[in-house]
C-alpha positions in Angstrom: -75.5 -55.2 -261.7 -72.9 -54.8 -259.2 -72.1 -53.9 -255.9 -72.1 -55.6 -252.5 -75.8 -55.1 -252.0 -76.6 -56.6 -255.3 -74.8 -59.7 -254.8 -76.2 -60.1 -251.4 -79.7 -60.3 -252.7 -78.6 -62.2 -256.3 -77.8 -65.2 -253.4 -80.5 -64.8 -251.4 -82.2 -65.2 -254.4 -80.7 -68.0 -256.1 -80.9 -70.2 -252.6 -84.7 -69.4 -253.0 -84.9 -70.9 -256.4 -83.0 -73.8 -255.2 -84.8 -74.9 -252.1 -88.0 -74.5 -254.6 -87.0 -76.6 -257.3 -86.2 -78.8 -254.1 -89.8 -78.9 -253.2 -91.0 -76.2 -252.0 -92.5 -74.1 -254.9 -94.0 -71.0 -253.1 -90.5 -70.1 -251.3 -88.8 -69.9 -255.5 -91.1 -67.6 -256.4 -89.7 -65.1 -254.1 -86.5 -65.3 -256.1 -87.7 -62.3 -258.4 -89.1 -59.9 -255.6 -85.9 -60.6 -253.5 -83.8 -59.6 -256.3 -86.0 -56.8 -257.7 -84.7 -55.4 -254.5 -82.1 -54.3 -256.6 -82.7 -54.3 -260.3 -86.0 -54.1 -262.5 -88.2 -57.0 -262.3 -88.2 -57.6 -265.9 -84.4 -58.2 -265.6 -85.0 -59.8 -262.6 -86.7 -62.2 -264.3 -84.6 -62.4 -267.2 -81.1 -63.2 -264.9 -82.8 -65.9 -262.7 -84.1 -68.0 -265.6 -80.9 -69.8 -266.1 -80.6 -70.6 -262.4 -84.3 -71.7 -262.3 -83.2 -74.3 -265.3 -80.3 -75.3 -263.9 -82.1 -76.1 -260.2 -84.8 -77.6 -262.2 -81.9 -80.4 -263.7 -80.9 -81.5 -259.7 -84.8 -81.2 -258.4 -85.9 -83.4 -261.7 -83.2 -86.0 -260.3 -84.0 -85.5 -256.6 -87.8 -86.3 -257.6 -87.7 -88.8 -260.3 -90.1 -91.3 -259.3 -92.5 -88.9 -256.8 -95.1 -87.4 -259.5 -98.3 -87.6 -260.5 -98.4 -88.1 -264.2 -102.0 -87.8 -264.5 -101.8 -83.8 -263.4 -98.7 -83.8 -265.4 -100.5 -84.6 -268.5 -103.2 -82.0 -267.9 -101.6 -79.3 -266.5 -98.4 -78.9 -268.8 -100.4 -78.9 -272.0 -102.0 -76.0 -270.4 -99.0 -73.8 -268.7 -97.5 -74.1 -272.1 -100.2 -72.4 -274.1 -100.4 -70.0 -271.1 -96.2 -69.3 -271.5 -97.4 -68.9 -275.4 -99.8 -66.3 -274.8 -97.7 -64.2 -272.2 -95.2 -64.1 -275.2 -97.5 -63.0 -277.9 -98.8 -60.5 -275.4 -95.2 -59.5 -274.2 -96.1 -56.1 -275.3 -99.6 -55.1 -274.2 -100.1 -56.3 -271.1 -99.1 -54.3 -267.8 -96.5 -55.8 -265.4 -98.4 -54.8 -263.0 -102.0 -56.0 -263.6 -100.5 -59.5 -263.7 -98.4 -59.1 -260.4 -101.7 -57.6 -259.1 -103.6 -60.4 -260.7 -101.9 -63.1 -259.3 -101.1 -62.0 -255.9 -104.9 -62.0 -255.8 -105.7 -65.6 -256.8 -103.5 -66.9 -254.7 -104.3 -64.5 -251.8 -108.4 -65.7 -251.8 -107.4 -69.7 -251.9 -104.9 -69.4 -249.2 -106.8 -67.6 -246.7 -110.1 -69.8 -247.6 -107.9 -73.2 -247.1 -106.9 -71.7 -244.0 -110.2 -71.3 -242.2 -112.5 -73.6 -243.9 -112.4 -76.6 -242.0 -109.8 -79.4 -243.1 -111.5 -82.5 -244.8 -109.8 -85.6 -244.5 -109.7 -88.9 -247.1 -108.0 -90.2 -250.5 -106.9 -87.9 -253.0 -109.3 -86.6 -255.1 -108.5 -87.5 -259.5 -107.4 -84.6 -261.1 -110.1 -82.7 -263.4 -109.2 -82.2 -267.2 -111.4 -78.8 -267.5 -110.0 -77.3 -264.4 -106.7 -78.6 -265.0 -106.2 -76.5 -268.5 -107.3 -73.6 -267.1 -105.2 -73.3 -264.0 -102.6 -74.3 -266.0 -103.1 -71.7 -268.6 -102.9 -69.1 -266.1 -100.0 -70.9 -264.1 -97.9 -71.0 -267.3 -99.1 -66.9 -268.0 -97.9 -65.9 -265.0 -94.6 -67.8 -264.8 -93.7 -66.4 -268.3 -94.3 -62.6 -266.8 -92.4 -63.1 -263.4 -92.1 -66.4 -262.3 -95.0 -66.4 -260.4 -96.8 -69.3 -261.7 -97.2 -71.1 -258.0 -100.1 -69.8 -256.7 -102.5 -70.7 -259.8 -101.0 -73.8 -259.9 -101.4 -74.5 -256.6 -105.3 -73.6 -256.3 -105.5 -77.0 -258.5 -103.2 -79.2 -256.9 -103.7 -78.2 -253.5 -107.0 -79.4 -253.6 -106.0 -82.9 -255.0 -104.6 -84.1 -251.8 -101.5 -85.4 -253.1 -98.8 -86.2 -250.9 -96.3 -84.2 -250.0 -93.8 -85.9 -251.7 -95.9 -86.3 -255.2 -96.9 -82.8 -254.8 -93.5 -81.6 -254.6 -92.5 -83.8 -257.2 -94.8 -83.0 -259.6 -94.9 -79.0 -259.2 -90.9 -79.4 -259.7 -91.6 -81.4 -262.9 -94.3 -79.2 -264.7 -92.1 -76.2 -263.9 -88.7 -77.6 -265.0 -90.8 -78.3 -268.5 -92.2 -74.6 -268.6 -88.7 -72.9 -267.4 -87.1 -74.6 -270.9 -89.7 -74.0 -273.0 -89.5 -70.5 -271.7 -85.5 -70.2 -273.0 -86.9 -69.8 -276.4 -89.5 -66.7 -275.8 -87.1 -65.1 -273.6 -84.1 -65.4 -275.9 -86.3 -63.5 -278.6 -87.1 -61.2 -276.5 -83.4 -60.6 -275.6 -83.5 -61.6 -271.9 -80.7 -63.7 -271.9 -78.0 -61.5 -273.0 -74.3 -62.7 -272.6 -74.5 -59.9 -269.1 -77.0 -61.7 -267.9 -75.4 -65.5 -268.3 -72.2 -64.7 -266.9 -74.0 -63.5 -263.5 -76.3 -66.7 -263.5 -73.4 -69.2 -263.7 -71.6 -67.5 -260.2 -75.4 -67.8 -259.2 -75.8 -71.0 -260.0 -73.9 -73.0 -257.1 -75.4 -72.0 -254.1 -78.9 -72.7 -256.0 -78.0 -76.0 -256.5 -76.7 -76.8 -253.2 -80.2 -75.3 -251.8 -82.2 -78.0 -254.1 -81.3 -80.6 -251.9 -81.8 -78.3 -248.6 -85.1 -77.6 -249.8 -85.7 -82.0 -250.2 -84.9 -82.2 -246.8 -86.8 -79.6 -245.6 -89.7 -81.7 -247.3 -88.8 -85.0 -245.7 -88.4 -83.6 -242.2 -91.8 -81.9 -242.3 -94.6 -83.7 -241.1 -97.3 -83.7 -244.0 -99.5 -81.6 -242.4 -97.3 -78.8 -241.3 -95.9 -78.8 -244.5 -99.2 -78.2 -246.8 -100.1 -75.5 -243.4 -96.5 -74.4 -244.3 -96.9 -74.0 -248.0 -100.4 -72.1 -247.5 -99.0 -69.6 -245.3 -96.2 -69.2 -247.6 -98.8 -68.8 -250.8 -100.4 -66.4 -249.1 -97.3 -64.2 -247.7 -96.6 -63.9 -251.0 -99.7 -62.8 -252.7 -99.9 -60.1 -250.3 -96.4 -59.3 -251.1 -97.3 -59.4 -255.1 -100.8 -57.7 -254.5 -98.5 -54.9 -252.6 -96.1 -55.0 -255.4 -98.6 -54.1 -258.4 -100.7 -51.4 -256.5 -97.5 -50.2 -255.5 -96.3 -50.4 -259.5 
């Protein structure tokens, strides 16, 4: 972990994870492709979970009262038994069927929001029953590689939040998961003293992109910005479906 080219794409990758946990959740989940650019994935994971924490602590203040604590107190529940499995599982399931998995979901929901025809009226009450499930999948996936927004988002998206509450509450339920992940991911020796010493120089730019990223939410209209957020969902999933066939 050295090198001009590795610290290039350790920043690009950190100011990802920042302007996510400032609102916009599909652009942090690039962090680990962008920097698996250089290293593994798995350590690529392993390195950015610090910064994701340390983001989460400025995008938990920039959105303390925007959140929907209804879908909070569905989904978390959920993304936390999902983060348990992925841990007790650490060992048997493929990197790449996940990646592949994922990339998938969120592929099929982004390109159906995008030519269905938009409805229009009050947001619709979060569901306990789907709620657990998306969230068990959400909190899966973002134990694996950080890749628990699209799941997550074929449940909120729906909702009609707005896009204030929505960013809120995707940077609450993941600032919950990222901490609860410390544990799981210090057993399984992921955050080595190597690894720490590279996320604190990482860790400034990422918070200075949090509060890019909340302006970047209050400058969009609402519309472009849930248009904005599908595209995004489904540039990644073809990235991540490209990723695991490639794997």
């Amino acid at each position: 972990m050295d090198g001009i080219w590795f610290w290039a794409v350790a920043v690009v990758a950190s100011v990802l994870v920042g302007m996510g946990k400032g609102g916009l959740p599909v652009v942090g989940m690039m962090g680990v492709p962008v920097l698996s650019l250089a290293i593994s994935p798995i350590a690529a994971a392993g390195l950015l979970l610090p910064v994701y924490v340390l983001s989460d602590m400025f995008g938990l203040y920039a959105y303390r009262h925007a959140f929907d604590r209804r879908v909070l107190a569905i989904v978390v529940p959920g993304m936390m038994a999902g983060v348990a499995i992925g841990w007790a599982t650490a060992h048997m399931v493929p990197e790449w069927a996940v990646t592949t998995l994922v990339g998938l979901i969120g592929g099929v929901f982004a390109v159906n929001a995008l030519v269905r025809k938009p409805v229009d009226g009050p947001p619709h009450r979060a569901k306990i029953v789907p709620g657990l499930f998306w969230g068990t999948i959400a909190g899966f996936t973002s134990f694996v590689s950080h890749t628990g927004g699209p799941p997550y988002q074929v449940y909120t998206l729906p909702l009609r939040m707005t896009k204030t509450v929505f960013a809120g509450t995707a940077t609450i339920a993941f600032a919950i998961i990222n901490a609860v992940k410390l544990v799981p991911y210090y057993a399984l020796d992921q955050l080595n003293p190597g690894n720490l010493k590279i996320a604190v120089l990482l860790m400034p730019p990422a918070a200075i992109a949090v509060f890019v990223g909340v302006r970047l939410v209050n400058w969009l209209p609402e519309k472009l910005f849930f248009r904005v957020v599908t595209w995004a969902l489904l540039a990644v999933s073809v990235k991540l479906i490209w990723d695991g066939i490639s794997a």
